[in-house]
Structures are given as C-alpha cells and as structure tokens.
C-alpha positions as CSV (number, residue, x, y, z in Angstrom):
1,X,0.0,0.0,0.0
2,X,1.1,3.8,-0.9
3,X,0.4,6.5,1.2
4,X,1.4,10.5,0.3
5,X,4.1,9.4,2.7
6,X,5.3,7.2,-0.3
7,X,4.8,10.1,-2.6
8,X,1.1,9.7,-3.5
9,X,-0.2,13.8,-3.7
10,X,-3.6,12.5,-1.9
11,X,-4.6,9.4,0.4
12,X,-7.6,9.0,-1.3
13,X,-8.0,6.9,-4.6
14,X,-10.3,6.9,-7.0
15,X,-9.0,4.9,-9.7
16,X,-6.0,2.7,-10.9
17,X,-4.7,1.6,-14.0
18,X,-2.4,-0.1,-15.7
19,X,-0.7,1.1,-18.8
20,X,0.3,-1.1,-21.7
21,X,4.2,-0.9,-20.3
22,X,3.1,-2.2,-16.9
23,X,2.9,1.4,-15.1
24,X,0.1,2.1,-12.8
25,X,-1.5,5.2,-12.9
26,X,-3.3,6.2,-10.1
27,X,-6.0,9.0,-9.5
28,X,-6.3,10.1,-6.1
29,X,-7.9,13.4,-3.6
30,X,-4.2,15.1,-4.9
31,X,-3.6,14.4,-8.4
32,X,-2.3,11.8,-10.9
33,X,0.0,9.4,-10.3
34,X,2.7,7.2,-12.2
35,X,4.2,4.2,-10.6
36,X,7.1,2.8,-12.2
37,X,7.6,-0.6,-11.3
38,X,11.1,-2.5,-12.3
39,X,11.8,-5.3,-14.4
40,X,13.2,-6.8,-10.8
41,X,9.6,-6.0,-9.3
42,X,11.9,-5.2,-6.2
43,X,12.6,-0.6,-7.8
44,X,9.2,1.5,-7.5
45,X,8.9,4.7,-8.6
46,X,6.0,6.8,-7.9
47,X,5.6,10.2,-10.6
48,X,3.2,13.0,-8.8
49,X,1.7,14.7,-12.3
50,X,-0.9,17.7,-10.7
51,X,-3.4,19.3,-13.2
52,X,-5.7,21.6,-12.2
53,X,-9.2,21.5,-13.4
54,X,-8.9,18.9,-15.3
C-alpha cells in the first residue's frame, strides 16, 4: 500500500490503472500518479503529475 508518505499527492483513490508498459496510474484526492515498477519487481517509482481543473 502507498500513502502521500510514499509520494502519493492524496490518500484518497479513485481509480487505478495499468498502462500497456506495466505502469500504474493512479487518480487520487491530490492528483495523478505514475508508478514505475522494475523489471526486478523489487525498484518503484512513484511520478506525482498535478493538473488543475482537469
């Protein structure tokens, strides 16, 4: 589990999805989020992308 202590901008998710490349991309309270997960399933990367009003 990811909290915005992990890097999430929001505790609060909405949605999750995976991308054709394996990345998740999660909608939470904060924003948009890309985890990157590596080929070694043992490197995560979490990517905060905000948009407002979107």
């Amino acid at each position: 589990m990811f909290t915005v202590k992990d890097g999430l901008p929001g505790n609060t998710i909405a949605s999750v999805q995976e991308d054709r490349g394996g990345n998740l991309w999660v909608s939470s309270s904060g924003g948009l989020s890309k985890i990157e997960v590596g080929q070694d399933s043992q490197r995560v990367k979490i990517k905060c992308l905000n948009f407002d009003g979107v």
